[in-house]
Kinemage of the C-alpha trace (Angstrom):
@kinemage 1
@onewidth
@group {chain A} dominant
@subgroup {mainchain}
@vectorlist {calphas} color= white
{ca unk a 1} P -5.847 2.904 13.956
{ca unk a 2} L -2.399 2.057 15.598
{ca unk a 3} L -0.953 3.603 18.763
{ca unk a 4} L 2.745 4.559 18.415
{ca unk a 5} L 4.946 6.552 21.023
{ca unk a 6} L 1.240 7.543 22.507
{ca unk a 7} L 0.090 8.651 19.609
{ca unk a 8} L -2.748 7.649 17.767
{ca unk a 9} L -2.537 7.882 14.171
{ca unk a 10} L -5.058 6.867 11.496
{ca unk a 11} L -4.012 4.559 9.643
{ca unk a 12} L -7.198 4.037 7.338
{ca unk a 13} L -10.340 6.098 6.921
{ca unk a 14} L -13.402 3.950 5.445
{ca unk a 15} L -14.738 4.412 2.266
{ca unk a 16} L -11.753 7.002 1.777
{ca unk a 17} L -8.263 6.286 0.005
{ca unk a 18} L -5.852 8.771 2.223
{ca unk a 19} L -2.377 9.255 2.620
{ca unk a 20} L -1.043 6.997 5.344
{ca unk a 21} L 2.537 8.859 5.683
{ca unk a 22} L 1.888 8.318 9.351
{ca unk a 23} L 2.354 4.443 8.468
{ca unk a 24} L 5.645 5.003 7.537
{ca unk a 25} L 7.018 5.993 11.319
{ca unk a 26} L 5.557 2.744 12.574
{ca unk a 27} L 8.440 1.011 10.570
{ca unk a 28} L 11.739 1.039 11.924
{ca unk a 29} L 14.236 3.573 10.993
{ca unk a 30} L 16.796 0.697 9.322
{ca unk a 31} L 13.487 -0.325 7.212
{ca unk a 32} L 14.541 -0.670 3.235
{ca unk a 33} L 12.703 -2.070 0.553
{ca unk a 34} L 15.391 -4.474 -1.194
{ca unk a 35} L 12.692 -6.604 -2.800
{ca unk a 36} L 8.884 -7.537 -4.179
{ca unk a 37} L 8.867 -9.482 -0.964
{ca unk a 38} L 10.022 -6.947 1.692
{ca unk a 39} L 7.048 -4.522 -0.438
{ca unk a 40} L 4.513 -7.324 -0.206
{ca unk a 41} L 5.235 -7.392 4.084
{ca unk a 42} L 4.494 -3.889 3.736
{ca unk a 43} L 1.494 -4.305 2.329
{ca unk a 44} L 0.972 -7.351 4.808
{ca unk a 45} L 0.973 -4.775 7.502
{ca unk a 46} L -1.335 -2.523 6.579
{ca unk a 47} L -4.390 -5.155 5.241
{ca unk a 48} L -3.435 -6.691 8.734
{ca unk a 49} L -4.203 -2.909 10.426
{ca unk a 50} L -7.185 -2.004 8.890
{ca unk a 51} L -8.547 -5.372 7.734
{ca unk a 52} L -11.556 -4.598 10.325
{ca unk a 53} L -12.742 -1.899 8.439
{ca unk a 54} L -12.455 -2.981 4.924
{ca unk a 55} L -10.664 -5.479 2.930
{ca unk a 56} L -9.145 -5.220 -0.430
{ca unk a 57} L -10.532 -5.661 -3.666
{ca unk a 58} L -8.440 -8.888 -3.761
{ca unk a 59} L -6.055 -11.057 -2.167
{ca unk a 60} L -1.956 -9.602 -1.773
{ca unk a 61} L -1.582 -12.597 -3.404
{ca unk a 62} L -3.824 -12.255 -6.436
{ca unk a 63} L -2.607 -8.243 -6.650
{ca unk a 64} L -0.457 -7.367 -9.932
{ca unk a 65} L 2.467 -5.895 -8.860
{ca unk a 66} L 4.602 -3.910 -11.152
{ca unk a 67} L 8.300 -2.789 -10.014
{ca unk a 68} L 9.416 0.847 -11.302
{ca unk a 69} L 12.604 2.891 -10.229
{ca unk a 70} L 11.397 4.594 -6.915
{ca unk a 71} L 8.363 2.611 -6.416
{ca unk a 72} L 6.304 -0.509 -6.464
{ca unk a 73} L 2.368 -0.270 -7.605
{ca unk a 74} L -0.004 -3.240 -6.199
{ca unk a 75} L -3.018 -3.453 -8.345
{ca unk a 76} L -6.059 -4.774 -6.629
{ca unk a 77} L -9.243 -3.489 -8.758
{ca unk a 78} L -10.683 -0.674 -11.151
{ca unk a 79} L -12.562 1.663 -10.467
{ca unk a 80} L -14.478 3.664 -13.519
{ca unk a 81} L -11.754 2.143 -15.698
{ca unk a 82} L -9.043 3.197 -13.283
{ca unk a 83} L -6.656 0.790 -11.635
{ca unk a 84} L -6.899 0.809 -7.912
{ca unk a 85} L -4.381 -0.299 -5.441
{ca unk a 86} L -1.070 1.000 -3.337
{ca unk a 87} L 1.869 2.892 -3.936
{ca unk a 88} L 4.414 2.503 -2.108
{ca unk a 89} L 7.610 5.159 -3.178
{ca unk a 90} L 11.401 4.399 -1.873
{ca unk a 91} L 14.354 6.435 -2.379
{ca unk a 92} L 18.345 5.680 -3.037
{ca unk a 93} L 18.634 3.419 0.457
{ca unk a 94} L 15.664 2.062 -0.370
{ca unk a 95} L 14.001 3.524 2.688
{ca unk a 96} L 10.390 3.786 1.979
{ca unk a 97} L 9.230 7.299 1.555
{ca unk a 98} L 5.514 7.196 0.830
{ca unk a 99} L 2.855 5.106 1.082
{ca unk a 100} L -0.970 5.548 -0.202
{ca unk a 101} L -3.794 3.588 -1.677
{ca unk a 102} L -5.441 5.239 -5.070
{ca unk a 103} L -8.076 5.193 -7.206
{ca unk a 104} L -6.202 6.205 -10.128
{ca unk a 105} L -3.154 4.294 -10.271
{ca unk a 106} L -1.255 4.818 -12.733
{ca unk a 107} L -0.902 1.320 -14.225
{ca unk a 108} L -3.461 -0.694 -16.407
{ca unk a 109} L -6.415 -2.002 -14.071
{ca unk a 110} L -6.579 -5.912 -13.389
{ca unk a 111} L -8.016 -7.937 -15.923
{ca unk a 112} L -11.454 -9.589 -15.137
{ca unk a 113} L -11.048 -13.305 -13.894
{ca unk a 114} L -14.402 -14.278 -16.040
């Protein structure tokens, strides 16, 4: 949970991949996502946030992350053969314009360490 203007928003509901839009209106408005890096702070932010409640499958550092027009994808697991991780979508200005964690990326899952 974070507190923002007076308003609560949820930021992460356990055991539940959700939207967290409301994530996006804690940044500031001059935000932009120029690079892997300012992507990874992103990401930072959240695990930081809800790192009480659960933690990710891995590391940010150990997460694949693969850079597409319009969006970055950080893969941190599988799930019934589906990679897991965040999306985070940005448009011409690079603001960010969506944020969520899946269960279905759409990317290959991470390869097992063993």
């Amino acid at each position: 949970m974070a507190v923002h203007d007076g308003e609560v928003l949820r930021i992460h509901r356990h055991g539940t991949p959700e939207s967290r839009e409301n994530f996006l209106t804690l940044l500031p408005a001059d935000y932009r996502i120029e690079s892997e890096a300012d992507a990874r702070r992103m990401i930072a932010a959240v695990l930081t946030l809800h790192s009480e409640f659960s933690e990710p499958e891995v590391p940010l550092s150990e997460m694949r992350v693969e850079a597409r027009k319009g969006e970055y994808l950080f893969v941190d697991g599988e799930r019934f053969g589906k990679a897991t991780g965040y999306r985070i979508a940005y448009d011409e200005q690079q603001r960010p314009t969506g944020f969520k964690y899946s269960w279905e990326l759409e990317a290959e899952p991470l390869e097992d360490a063993d």
